[in-house]
C-alpha positions as CSV (number, residue, x, y, z in Angstrom):
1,X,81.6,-18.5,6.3
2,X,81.7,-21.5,4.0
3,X,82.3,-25.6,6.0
4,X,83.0,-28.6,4.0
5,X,82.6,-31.8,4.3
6,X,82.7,-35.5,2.6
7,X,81.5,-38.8,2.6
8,X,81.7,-41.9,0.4
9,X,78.5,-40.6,-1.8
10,X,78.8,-36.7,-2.0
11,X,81.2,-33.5,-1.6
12,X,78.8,-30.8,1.0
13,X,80.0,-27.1,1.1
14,X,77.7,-25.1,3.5
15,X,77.7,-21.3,3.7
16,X,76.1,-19.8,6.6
17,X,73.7,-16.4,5.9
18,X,72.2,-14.2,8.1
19,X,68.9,-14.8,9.8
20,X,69.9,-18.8,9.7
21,X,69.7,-19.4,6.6
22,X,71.8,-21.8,5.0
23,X,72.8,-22.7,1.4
24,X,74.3,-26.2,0.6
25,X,76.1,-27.0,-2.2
26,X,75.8,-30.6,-3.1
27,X,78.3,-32.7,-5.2
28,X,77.4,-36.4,-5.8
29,X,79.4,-38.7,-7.3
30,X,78.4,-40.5,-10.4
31,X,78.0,-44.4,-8.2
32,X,75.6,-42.6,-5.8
33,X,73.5,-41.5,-8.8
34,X,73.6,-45.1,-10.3
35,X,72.2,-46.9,-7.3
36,X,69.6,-44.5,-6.8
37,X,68.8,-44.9,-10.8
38,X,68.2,-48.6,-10.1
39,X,65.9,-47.4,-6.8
40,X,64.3,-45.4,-9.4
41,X,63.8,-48.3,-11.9
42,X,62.3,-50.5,-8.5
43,X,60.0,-47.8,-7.7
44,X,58.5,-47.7,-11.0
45,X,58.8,-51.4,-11.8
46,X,56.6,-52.5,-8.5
47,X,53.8,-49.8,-10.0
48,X,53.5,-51.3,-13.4
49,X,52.5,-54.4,-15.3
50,X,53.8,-56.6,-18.1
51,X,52.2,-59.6,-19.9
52,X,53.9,-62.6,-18.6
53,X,55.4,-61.0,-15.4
54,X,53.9,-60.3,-12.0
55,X,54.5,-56.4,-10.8
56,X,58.2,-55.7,-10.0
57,X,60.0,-58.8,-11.9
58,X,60.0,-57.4,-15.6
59,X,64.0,-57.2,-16.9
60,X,64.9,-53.6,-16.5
61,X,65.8,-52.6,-19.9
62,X,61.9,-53.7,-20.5
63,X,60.9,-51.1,-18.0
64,X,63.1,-48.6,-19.1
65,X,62.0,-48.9,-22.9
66,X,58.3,-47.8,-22.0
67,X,58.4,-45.9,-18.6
68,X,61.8,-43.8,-19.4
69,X,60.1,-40.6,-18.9
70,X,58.7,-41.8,-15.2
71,X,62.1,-43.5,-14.3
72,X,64.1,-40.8,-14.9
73,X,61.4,-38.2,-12.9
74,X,61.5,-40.7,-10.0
75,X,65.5,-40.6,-10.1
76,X,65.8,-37.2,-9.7
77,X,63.6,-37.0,-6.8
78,X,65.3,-39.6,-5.3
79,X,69.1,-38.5,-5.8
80,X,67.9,-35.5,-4.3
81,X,66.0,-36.6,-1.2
82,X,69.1,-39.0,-0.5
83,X,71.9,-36.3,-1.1
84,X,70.4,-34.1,1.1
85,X,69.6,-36.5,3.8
86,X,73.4,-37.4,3.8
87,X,74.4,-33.4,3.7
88,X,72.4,-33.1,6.4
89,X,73.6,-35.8,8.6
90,X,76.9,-34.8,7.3
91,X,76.7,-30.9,8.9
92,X,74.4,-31.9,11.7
93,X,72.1,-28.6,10.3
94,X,68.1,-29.0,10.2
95,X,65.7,-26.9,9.1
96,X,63.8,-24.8,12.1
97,X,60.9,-25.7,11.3
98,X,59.4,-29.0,10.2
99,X,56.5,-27.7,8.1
100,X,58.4,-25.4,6.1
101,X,60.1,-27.1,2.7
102,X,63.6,-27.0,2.1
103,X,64.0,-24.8,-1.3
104,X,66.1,-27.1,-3.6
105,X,67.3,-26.8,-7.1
106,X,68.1,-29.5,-9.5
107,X,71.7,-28.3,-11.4
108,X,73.3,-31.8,-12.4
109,X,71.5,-35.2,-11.8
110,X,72.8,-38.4,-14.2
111,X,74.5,-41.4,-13.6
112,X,77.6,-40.3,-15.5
113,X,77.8,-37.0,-14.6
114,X,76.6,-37.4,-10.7
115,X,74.8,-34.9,-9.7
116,X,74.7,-30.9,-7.9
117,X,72.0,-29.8,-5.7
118,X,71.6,-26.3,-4.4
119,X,69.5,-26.3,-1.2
120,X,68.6,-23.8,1.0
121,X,66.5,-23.3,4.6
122,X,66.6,-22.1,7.8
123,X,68.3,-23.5,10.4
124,X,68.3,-23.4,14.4
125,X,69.7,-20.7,15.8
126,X,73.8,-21.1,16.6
127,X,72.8,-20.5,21.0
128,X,75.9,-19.3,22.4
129,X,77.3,-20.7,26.1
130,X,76.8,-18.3,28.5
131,X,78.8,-18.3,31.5
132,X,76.4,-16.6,34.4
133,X,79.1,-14.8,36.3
134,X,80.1,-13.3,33.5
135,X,76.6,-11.4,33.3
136,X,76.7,-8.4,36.1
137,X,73.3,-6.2,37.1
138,X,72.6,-4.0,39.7
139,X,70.9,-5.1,42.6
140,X,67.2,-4.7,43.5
141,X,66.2,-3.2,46.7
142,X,63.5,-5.3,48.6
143,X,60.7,-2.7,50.2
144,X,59.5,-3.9,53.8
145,X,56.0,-4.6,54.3
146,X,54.6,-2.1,56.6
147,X,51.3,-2.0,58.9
148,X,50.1,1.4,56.5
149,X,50.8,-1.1,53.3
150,X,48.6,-3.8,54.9
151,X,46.1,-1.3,56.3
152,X,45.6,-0.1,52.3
153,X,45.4,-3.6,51.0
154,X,42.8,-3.8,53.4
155,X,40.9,-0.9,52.3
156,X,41.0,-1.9,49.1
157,X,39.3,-5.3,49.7
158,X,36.7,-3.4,51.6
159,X,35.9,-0.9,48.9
160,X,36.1,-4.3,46.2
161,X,33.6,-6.3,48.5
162,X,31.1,-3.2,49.5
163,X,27.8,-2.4,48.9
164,X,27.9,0.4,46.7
165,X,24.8,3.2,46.5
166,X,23.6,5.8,43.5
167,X,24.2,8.9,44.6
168,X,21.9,12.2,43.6
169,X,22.2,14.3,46.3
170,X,26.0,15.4,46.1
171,X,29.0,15.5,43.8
172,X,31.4,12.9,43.1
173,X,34.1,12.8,46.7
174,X,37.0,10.4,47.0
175,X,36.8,6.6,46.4
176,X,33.0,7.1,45.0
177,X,32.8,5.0,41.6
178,X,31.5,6.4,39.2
179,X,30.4,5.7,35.1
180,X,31.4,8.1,32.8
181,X,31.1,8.2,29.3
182,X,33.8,9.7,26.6
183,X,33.0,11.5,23.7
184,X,35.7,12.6,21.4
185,X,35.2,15.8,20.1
186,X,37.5,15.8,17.2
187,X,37.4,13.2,14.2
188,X,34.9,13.2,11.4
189,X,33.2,9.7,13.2
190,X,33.3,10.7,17.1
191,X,32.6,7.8,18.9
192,X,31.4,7.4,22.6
193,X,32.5,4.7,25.2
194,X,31.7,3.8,28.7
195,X,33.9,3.8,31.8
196,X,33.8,3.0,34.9
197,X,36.5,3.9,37.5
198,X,36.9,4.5,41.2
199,X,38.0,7.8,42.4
200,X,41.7,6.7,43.9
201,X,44.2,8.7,43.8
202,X,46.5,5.8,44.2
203,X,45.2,4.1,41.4
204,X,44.3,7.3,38.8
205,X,46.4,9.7,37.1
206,X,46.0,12.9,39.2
207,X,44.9,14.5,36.0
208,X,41.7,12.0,35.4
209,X,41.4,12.5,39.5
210,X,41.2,16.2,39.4
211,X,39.2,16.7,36.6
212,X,36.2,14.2,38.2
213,X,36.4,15.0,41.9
214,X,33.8,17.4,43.0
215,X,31.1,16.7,39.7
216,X,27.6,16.1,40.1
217,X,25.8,14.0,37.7
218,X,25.5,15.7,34.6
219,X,28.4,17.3,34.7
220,X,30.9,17.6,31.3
221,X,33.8,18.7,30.9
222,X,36.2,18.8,27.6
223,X,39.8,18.0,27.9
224,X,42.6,16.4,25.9
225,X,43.9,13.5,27.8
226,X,48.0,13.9,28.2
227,X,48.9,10.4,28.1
228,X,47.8,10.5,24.2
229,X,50.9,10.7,21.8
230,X,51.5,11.4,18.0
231,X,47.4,13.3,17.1
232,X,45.8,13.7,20.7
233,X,42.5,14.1,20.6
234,X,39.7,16.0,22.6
235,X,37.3,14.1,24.9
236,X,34.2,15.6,26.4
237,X,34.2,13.4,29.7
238,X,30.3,13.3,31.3
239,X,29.6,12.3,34.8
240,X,26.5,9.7,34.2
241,X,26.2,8.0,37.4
242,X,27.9,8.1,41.1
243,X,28.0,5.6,43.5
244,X,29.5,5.7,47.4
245,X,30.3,2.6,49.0
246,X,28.8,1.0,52.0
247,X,31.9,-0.9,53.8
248,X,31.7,-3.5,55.8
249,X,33.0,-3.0,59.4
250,X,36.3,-5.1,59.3
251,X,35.5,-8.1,62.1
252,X,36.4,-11.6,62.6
253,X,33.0,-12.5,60.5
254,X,33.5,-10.4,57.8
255,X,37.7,-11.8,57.5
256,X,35.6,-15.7,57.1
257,X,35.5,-14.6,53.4
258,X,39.2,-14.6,53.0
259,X,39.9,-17.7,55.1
260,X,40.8,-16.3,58.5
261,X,39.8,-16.6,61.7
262,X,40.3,-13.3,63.1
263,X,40.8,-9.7,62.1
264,X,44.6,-10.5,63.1
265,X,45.1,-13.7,61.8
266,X,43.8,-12.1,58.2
267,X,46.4,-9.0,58.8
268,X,49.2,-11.8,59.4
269,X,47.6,-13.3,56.3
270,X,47.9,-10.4,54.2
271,X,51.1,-9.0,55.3
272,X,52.5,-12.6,53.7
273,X,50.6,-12.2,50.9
274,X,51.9,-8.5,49.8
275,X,55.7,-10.2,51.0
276,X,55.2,-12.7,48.3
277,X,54.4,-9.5,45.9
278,X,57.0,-8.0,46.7
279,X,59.6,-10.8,46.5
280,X,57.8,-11.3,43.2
281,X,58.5,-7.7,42.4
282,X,62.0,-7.9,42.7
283,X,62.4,-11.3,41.1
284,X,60.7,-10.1,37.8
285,X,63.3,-7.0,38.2
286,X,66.0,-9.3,38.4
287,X,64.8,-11.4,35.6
288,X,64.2,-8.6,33.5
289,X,68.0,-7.6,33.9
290,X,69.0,-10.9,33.0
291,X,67.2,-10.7,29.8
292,X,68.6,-7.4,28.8
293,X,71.8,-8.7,29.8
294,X,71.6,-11.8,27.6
295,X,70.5,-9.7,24.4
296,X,73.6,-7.6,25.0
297,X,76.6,-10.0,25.6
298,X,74.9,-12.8,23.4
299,X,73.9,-11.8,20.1
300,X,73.1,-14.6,17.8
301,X,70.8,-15.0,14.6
302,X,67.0,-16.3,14.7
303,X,65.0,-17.8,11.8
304,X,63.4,-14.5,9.7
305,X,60.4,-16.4,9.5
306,X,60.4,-17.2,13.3
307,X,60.9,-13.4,13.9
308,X,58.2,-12.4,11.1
309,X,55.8,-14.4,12.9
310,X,56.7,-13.5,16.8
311,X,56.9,-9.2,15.8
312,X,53.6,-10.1,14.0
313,X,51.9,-11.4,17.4
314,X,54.0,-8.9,19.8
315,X,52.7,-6.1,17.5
316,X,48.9,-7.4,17.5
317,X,49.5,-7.2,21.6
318,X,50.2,-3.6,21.4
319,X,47.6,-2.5,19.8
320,X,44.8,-4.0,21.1
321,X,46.2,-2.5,24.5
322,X,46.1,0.6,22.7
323,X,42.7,0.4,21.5
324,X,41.4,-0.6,24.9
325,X,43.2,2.5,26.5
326,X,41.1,4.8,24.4
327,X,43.8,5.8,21.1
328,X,42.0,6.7,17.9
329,X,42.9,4.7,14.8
330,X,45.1,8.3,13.8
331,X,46.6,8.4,17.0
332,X,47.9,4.7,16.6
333,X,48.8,5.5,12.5
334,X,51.1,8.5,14.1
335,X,53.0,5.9,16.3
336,X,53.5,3.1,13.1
337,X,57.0,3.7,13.1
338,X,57.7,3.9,16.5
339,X,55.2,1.0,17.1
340,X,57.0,-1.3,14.8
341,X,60.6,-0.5,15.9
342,X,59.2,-1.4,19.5
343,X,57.4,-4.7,18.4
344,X,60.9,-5.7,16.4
345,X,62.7,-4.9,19.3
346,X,60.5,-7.0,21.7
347,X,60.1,-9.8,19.6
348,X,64.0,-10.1,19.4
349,X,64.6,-10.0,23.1
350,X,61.4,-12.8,23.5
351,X,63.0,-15.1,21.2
352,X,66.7,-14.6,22.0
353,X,65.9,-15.4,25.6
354,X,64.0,-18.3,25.1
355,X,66.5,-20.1,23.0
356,X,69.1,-19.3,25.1
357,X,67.1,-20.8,28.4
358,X,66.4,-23.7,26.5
359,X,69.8,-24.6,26.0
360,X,70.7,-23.3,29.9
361,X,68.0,-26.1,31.0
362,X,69.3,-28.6,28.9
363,X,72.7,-28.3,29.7
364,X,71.5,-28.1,33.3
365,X,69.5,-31.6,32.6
366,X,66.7,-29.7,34.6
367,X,63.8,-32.2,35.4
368,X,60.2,-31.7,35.6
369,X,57.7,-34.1,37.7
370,X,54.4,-34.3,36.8
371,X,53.3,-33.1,40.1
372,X,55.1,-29.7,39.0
373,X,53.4,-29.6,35.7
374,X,50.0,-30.1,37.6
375,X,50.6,-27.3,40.3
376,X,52.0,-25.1,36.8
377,X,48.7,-26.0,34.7
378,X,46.2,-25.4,37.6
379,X,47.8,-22.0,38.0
380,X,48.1,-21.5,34.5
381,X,44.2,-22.4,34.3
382,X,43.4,-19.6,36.1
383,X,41.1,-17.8,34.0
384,X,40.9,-13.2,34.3
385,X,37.7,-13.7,36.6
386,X,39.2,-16.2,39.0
387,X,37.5,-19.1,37.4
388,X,39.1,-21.8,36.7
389,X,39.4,-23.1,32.6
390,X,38.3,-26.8,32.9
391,X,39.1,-27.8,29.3
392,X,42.7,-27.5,30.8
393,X,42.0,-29.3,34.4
394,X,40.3,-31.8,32.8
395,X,42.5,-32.8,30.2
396,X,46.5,-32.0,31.6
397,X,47.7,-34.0,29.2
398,X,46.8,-32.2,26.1
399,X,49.0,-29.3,27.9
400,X,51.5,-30.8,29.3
401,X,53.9,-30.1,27.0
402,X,54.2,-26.2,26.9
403,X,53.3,-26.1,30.7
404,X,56.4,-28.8,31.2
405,X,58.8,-26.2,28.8
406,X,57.8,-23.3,30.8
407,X,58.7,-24.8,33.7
408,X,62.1,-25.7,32.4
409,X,62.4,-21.7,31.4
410,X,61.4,-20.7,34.4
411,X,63.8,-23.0,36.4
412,X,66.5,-21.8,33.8
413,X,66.2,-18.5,34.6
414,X,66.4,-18.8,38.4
415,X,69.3,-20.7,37.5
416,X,70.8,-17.6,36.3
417,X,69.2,-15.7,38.7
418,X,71.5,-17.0,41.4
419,X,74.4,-17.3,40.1
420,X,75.0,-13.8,38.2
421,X,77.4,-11.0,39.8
422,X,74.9,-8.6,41.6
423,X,76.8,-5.0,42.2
């Protein structure tokens, strides 16, 4: 798709490629290239000296006898820089990203002739409008909270907060932690690792639960994990240690910890708690549809480079999740392809979306006050082990910017959220 357009100085033609890149055609007139020859002859005149004349008042022609070669570098550069800064004005298109140069190429630049410039960049995306009730999804089910959901969040904070016992004299029974460590069998380097898990059968796989349940310490069994894809490999899984937990009767001294009065006031407490989870649950669901939604009805173009860079970091995710779930360096290789396709995929949705919520909270004019950016950063500061990271308490201002643009994504998003067609 070529545009053009016109001004007093130059003649733009702009074709649109894919992945935003743009390639401008540039026609300047042969006046525009003679005033920026005399910038040219300015530029060099102030950097030079003459017997008998203080820097930048030599005639011209004087300059231009001796510094020809310099004048006529400096002209180009400058016909250049000023025909694209009027193409660009002209189109209202700028490159994506600041630090990346604009590739440009020289064809014609004299002051009889005028002068032709090929340029090319990437550009920001072209974001679609998107109407929100034209964006249908099915709605999500809420789950009610009941008294055996609480009584299991309650066990669980029990089990996390008990006193927990080697065992010797018995083998491994329900809810006993115990450290294990896997060996794998196949490969020409077999390598060992710890782990430690608790015997749940909420939390395990009922494979990794049946295997363990009823060992004694010393135990080993071989087995190939099922979970593995592409080149499974055999584990030989040893029981090194078993613990049993000593719970803490649940009493109004022991529910202190968590802020409560009473054993009921902390049940109250916790029934709102896994409510918020759950409404949380079902927002994520929701926004998740949206998302899909939005890379299916609105398709547009993103910056290679941008999408080089996000598949690159999506991809590094997945496999360091990989490699901390116990797959092999050959059990990964199998999945490349797969892998790839998926981290391609992902990175397309991530930036898709996040364009298109940028432009739903600026059309929205959504506002964020500081006291929203410091509830977001304290939140956001919230480091794996509960910690707080007080780099970013201490200085909000040096993060204020992402946490403020998350905030208007987020708000964007529960924009849409409310007023999509649910079925």
């Amino acid at each position: 798709m070529s545009e053009n357009f016109q001004n007093d100085h130059i003649e733009l033609t702009v074709n649109r490629k894919p992945d935003c890149v743009v390639e401008m055609t540039i026609i300047a007139n042969p006046e525009f290239g003679k005033k920026n020859y005399q910038k040219a002859i300015k530029n060099i005149s102030k950097e030079v000296s003459f017997p008998g004349f203080r820097k930048g008042r030599a005639p011209d022609d004087m300059v231009k006898s001796k510094y020809g070669s310099q004048i006529d570098r400096e002209f180009k550069e400058i016909f250049l820089n000023e025909s694209v800064r009027h193409a660009l004005d002209l189109c209202s298109l700028y490159p994506w990203n600041r630090s990346e140069k604009i590739k440009a190429e020289i064809d014609e630049a004299s002051t009889d002739k005028g002068g032709k410039f090929t340029v090319t960049f990437e550009c920001f995306p072209e974001i679609p409008e998107v109407t929100p009730a034209d964006i249908t999804i099915d709605k999500v089910e809420s789950n009610e909270v009941g008294d055996e959901d609480i009584e299991k969040h309650i066990r669980g904070l029990r089990y996390h907060h008990a006193e927990w016992n080697e065992v010797t004299d018995r083998p491994a029974e329900e809810n006993d932690r115990v450290e294990l460590t896997v060996k794998e069998v196949d490969g020409e380097n077999p390598k060992d690792r710890k782990s430690e898990i608790q015997l749940s059968k909420d939390d395990l796989d009922d494979w990794l639960f049946d295997l363990i349940i009823g060992k004694k310490v010393g135990d080993s069994t071989e087995t190939t994990p099922p979970e593995q894809e592409g080149d499974p490999k055999k584990v030989e899984i040893t029981v090194d240690k078993i613990l049993a937990a000593d719970l803490k009767e649940l009493t109004d001294e022991f529910v202190t910890n968590f802020g409560a009065e009473t054993v009921d006031d902390f049940k109250t407490k916790v029934k709102e708690y896994l409510d918020r989870q759950e409404q949380e649950r079902v927002e994520n669901l929701i926004f998740q549809a949206i998302q899909q939604k939005l890379l299916e009805q609105y398709p547009f173009d993103v910056p290679a480079s941008l999408m080089k860079q996000e598949k690159e970091t999506v991809l590094r995710g997945m496999l360091e999740r990989l490699k901390q779930s116990g797959y092999s360096d050959a059990a990964i290789q199998a999945q490349k392809d797969e892998l790839e396709q998926s981290a391609n995929n992902q990175a397309l949705l991530n930036l898709r979306n996040h364009y298109i919520l940028l432009k739903v909270a600026e059309d929205q004019k959504f506002q964020t006050s500081r006291e929203e950016m410091m509830n977001e950063l304290i939140k956001s500061s919230i480091q794996a082990d509960g910690t707080l990271n007080m780099e970013m308490v201490n200085n909000p201002d040096q993060y204020a910017e992402p946490v403020m643009r998350q905030l208007q994504l987020l708000k964007a998003m529960e924009y849409l959220a409310k007023n999509v067609t649910i079925q």
